[in-house]
C-alpha positions in Angstrom: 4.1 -0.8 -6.5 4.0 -4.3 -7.0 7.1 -4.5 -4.6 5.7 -3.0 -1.8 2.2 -4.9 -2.2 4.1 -7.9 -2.2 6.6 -7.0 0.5 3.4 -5.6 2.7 2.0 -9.0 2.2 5.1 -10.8 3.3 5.0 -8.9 6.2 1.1 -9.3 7.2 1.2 -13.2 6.4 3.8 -13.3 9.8 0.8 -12.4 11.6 -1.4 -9.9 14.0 0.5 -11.1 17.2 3.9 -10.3 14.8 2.4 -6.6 14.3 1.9 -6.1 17.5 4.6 -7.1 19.3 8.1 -6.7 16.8 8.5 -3.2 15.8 10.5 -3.9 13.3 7.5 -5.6 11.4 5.4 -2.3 12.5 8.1 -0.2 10.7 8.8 -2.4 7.7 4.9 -2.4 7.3 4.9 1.3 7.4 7.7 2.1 5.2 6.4 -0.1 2.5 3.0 1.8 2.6 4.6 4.8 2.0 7.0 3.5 -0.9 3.3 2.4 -2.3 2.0 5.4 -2.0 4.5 7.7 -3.3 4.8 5.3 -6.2 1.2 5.1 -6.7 1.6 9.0 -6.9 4.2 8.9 -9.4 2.3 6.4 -11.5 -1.1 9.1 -12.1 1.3 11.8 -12.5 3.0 9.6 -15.4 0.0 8.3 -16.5 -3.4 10.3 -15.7 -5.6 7.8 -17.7 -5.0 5.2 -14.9 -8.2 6.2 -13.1 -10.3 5.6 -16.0 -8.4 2.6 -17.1 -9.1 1.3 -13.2 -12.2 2.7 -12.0 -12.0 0.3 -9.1 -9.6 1.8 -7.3 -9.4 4.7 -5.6 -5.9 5.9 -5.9 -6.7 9.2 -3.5 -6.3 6.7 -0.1 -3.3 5.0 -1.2 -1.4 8.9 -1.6 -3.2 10.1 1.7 -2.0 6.9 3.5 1.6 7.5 2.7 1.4 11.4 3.6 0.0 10.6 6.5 2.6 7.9 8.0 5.3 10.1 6.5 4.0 13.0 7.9 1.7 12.6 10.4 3.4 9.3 11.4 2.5 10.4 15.8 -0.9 10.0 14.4 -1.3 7.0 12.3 -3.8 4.2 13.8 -2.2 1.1 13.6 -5.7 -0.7 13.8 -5.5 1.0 10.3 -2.2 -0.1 9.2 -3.2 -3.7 9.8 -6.9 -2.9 7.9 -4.2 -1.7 5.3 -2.1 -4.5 4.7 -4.4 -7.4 5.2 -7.5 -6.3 3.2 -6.7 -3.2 0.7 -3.4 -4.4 0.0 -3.9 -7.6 -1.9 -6.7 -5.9 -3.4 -4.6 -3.5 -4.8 -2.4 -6.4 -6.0 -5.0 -8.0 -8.2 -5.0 -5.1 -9.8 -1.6 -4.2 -10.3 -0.8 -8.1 -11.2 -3.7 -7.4 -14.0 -1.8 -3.7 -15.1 1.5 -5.6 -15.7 0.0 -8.6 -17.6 -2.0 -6.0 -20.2 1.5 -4.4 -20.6 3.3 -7.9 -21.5 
């Protein structure tokens, strides 16, 4: 997860105009939402007490995110891709960085 929040940030920090007109930041965007998402799903399933151990985050829009640009990708807004990656995305990287330092 902490991969694709930082590689989503990478991405975003080139820029709205950059989203807008290279695809090929569009796609990477995209692809790393859904490498968050299906990893974010893989971490509840391995470990179910992450919701209560962060009650800050709700992990249900992260898995419907990547389901829907994986499979609904004709219907994904990109005004809520950018949302995505500029505001819930580093959000979501405090708290992973904070999940990895209480595991060191």
């Amino acid at each position: 997860m902490a991969e694709a929040a930082a590689a989503i940030a990478d991405y975003a920090a080139r820029g709205r105009a950059a989203f807008d007109a290279d695809p090929a930041v569009r796609d990477a965007i995209l692809y790393r939402i859904v490498v968050l998402g299906e990893a974010a799903k893989a971490a509840l399933a391995a470990a179910p007490e992450l919701t209560a151990t962060y009650p800050g985050v709700d992990w249900r829009p992260i898995a419907r995110m990547r389901d829907r640009v994986a499979h609904h990708y004709w219907a994904t807004d990109l005004e809520v891709v950018w949302a995505t990656a500029i505001e819930a995305v580093p959000e979501l990287q405090a708290v992973i960085a904070a999940a990895l330092d209480a595991t060191r």
